[in-house]
C-alpha positions in Angstrom: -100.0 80.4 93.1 -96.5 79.8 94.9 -94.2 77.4 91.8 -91.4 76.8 94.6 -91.4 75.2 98.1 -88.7 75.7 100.7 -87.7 73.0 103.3 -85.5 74.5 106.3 -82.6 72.3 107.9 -80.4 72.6 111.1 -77.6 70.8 111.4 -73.9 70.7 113.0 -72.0 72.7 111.0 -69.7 69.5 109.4 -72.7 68.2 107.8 -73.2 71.2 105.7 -71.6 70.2 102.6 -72.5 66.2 102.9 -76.7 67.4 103.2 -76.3 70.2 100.6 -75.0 67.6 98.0 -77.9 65.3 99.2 -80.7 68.2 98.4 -78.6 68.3 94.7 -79.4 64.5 94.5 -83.0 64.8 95.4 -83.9 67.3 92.4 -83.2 70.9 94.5 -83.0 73.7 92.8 -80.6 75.8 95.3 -80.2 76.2 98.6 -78.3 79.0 100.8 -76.9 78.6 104.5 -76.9 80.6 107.8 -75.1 80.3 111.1 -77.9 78.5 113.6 -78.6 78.8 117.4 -76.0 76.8 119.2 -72.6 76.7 118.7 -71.2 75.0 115.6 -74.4 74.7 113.9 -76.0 76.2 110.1 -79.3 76.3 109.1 -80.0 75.5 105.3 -82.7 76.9 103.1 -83.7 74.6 100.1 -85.7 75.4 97.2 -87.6 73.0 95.2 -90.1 73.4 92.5 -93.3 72.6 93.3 -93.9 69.5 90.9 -90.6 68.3 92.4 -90.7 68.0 95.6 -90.2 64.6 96.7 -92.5 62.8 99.1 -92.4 63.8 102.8 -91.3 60.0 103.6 -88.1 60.4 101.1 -87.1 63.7 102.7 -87.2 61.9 106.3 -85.7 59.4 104.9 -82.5 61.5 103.3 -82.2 63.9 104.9 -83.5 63.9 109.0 -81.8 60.1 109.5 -79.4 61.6 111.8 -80.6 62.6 115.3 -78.9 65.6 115.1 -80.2 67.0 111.8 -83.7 68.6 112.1 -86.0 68.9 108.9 -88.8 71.4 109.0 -91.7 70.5 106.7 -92.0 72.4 103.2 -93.3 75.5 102.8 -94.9 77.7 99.8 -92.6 80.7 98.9 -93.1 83.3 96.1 -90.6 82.3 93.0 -88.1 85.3 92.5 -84.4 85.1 91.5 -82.9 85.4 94.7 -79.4 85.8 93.2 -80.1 89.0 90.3 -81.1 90.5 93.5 -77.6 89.7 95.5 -75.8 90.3 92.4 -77.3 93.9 92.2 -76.0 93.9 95.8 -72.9 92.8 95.8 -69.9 94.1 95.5 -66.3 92.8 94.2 -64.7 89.9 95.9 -61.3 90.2 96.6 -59.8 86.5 96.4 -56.2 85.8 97.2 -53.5 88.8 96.4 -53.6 89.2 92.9 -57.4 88.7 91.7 -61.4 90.6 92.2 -64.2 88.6 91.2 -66.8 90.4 89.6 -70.4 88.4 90.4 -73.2 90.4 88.7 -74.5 89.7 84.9 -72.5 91.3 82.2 -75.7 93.6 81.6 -75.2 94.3 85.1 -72.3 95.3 85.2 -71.5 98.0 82.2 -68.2 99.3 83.6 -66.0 96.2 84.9 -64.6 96.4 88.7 -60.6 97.2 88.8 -58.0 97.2 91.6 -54.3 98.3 91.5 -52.4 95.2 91.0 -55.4 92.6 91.1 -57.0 90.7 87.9 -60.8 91.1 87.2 -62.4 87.4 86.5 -65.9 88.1 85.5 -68.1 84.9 87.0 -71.9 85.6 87.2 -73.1 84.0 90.0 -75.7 81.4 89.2 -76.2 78.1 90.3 -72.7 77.0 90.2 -71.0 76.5 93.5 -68.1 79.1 93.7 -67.4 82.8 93.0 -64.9 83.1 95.5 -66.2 84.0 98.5 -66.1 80.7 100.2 -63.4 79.7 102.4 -62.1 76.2 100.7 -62.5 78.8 97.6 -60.2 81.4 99.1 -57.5 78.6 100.2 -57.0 77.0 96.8 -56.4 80.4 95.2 -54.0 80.9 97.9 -52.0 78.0 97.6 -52.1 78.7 93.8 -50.5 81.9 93.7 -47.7 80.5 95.7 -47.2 77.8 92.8 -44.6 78.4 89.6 -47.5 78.1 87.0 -45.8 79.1 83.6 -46.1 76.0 81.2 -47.7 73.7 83.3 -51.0 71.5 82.8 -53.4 72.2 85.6 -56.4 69.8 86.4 -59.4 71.3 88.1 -61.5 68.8 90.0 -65.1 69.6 91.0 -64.7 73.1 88.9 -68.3 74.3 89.8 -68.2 78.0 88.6 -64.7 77.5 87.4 -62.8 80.0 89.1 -60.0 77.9 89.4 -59.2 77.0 86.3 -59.7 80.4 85.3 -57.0 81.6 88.0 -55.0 78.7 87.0 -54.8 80.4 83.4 -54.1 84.0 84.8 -51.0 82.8 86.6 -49.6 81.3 83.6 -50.7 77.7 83.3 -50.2 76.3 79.6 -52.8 74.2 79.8 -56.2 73.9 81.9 -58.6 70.9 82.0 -62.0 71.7 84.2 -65.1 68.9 84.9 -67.3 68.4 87.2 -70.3 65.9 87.4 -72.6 68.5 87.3 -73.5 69.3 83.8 -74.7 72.5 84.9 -71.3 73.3 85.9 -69.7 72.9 82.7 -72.5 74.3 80.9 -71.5 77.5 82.7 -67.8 77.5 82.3 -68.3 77.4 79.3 -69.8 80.5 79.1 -67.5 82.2 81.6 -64.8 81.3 80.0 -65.8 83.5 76.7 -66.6 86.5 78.8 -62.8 86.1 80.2 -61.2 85.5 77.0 -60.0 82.6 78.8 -59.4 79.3 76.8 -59.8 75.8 78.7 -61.1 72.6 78.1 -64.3 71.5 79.9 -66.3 68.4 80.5 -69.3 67.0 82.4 -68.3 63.5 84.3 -65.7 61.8 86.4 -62.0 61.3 87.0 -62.3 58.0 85.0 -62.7 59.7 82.0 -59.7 61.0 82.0 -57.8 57.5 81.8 -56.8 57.0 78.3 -55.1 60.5 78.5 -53.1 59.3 81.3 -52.3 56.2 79.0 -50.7 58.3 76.7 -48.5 60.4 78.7 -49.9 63.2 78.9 -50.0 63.9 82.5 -50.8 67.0 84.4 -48.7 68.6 86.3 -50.7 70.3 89.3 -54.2 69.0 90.1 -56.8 71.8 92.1 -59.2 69.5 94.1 -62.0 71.9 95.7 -64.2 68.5 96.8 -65.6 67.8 99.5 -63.5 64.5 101.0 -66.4 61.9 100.8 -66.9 62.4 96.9 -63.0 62.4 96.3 -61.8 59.6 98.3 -63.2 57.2 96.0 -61.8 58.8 93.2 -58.3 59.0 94.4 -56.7 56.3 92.7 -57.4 57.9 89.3 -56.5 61.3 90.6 -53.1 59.9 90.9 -52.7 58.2 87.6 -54.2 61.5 85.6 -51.0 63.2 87.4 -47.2 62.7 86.6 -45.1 61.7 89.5 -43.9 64.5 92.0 -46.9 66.4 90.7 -48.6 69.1 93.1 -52.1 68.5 94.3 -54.0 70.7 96.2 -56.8 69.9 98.3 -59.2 71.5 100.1 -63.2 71.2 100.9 -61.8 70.0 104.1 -63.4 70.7 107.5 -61.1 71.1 110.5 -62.2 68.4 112.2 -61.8 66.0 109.3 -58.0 66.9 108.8 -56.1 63.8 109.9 -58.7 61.4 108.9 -58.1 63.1 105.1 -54.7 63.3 105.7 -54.2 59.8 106.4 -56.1 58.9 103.1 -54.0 61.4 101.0 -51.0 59.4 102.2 -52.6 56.0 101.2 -52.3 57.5 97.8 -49.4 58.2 97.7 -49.8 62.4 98.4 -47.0 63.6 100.6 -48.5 66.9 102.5 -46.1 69.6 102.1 -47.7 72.5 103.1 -51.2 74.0 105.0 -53.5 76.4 105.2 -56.6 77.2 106.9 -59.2 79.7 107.0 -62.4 79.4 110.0 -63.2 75.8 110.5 -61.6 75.1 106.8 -58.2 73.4 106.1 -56.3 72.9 102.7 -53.4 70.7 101.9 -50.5 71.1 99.6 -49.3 67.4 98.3 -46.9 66.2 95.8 -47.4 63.3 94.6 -44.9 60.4 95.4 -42.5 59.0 92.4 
């Protein structure tokens, strides 16, 4: 019998990250996303496990209380792991100029991938957000390589697969700290970081926690925020005191659309934009923070 139930959204394409984040609250167990009918809008698949799913009412509730997001009702599917079989798939990833992302298993992949004058970072994709092929992914690493790294402390905010921080340490950072509220996601870094050789420090939890470093002096000197702008905003104020003045941030997870809005929230902090990038319907900003 079917262990897995999949519930099917359409939405405008802004609300994809905001209802993905939602089906992480409500106990989902992945989810994968699709350009929809009609301009400017994705269609979401959701799994859940069967003994998980919540009530039809809570889903409505969550999920469809926008008029413009439509929820499908759940359906059985057969359990498989959907992503051995993209990883025996898939192919490298390039991500900015200098690095390939390998995303298959180690037993998958006996003979590493290599490019003239680009760094292999093995990161098996799981359940972890982020092996590079995502724009606000692509962006960061971007506005990274253009960055004097050598001896600096890097901070990397919302690490999910940890491809940042791991970048961060390939272009010469002294020092990286990763977290990320989902346990999951430092579970795996920690992981990934042994198959890259790669030393960092990693934690599960929030800014906050970071605060009686900051005390101490011990400031970082660049800050890579891949976070969508509805979980960081809040969390802004201890962004800036983890970071020592004139410190670069750089932030993206940032639709288009939502650019001056963010912009203007940045500044409140006390982030002076110094640079831009964007890639589709994504935008990423450069900051330093103010003295």
């Amino acid at each position: 019998m079917p262990a897995a139930r999949v519930i099917r959204l359409e939405a405008p394409a802004e609300l994809e990250d905001e209802l993905v984040a939602e089906l992480w609250w409500l106990g989902g167990a992945g989810s994968w996303s699709e350009a929809a009918p009609g301009r400017g809008r994705v269609r979401i698949h959701a799994f859940f496990d069967a003994e998980k799913l919540p009530a039809a009412s809570l889903l409505r509730a969550r999920l469809g209380r926008r008029a413009e997001v439509a929820v499908d009702e759940p359906r059985a599917v057969e359990e498989r792991d959907w992503l051995a079989e993209w990883r025996r798939a898939s192919g490298p990833i390039a991500l900015g100029r200098g690095f390939l992302v390998d995303p298959r298993e180690p037993s998958e992949a006996p003979v590493p991938f290599a490019a003239a004058g680009r760094r292999t970072l093995r990161l098996p994709a799981r359940t972890a957000f982020g092996v590079g092929s995502h724009a606000t992914t692509r962006l960061v690493v971007e506005l990274l390589e253009r960055r004097p790294l050598a001896g600096r402390r890097v901070l990397d905010v919302g690490t999910g697969s940890g491809v940042l921080a791991l970048a961060a340490l390939a272009l010469g950072a002294r020092e990286v700290v990763a977290f990320d509220v989902d346990p999951g996601a430092a579970l795996l870094l920690s992981e990934t970081r042994r198959l890259n050789a790669a030393h960092c420090a990693v934690f599960a939890g929030s800014l906050r926690a970071l605060a009686p470093r900051a005390a101490h002096g011990r400031c970082f000197d660049l800050a890579a925020v891949n976070v969508v702008p509805s979980e960081i905003v809040p969390e802004l104020g201890w962004l800036a005191a983890a970071l020592r003045p004139g410190a670069a941030a750089l932030f993206s997870g940032i639709l288009l659309n939502q650019a001056a809005r963010a912009g203007e929230r940045l500044r409140a902090h006390g982030f002076r934009e110094t640079e831009r990038l964007t890639d589709g319907e994504w935008i990423a900003f450069g900051t330093e923070l103010a003295p």
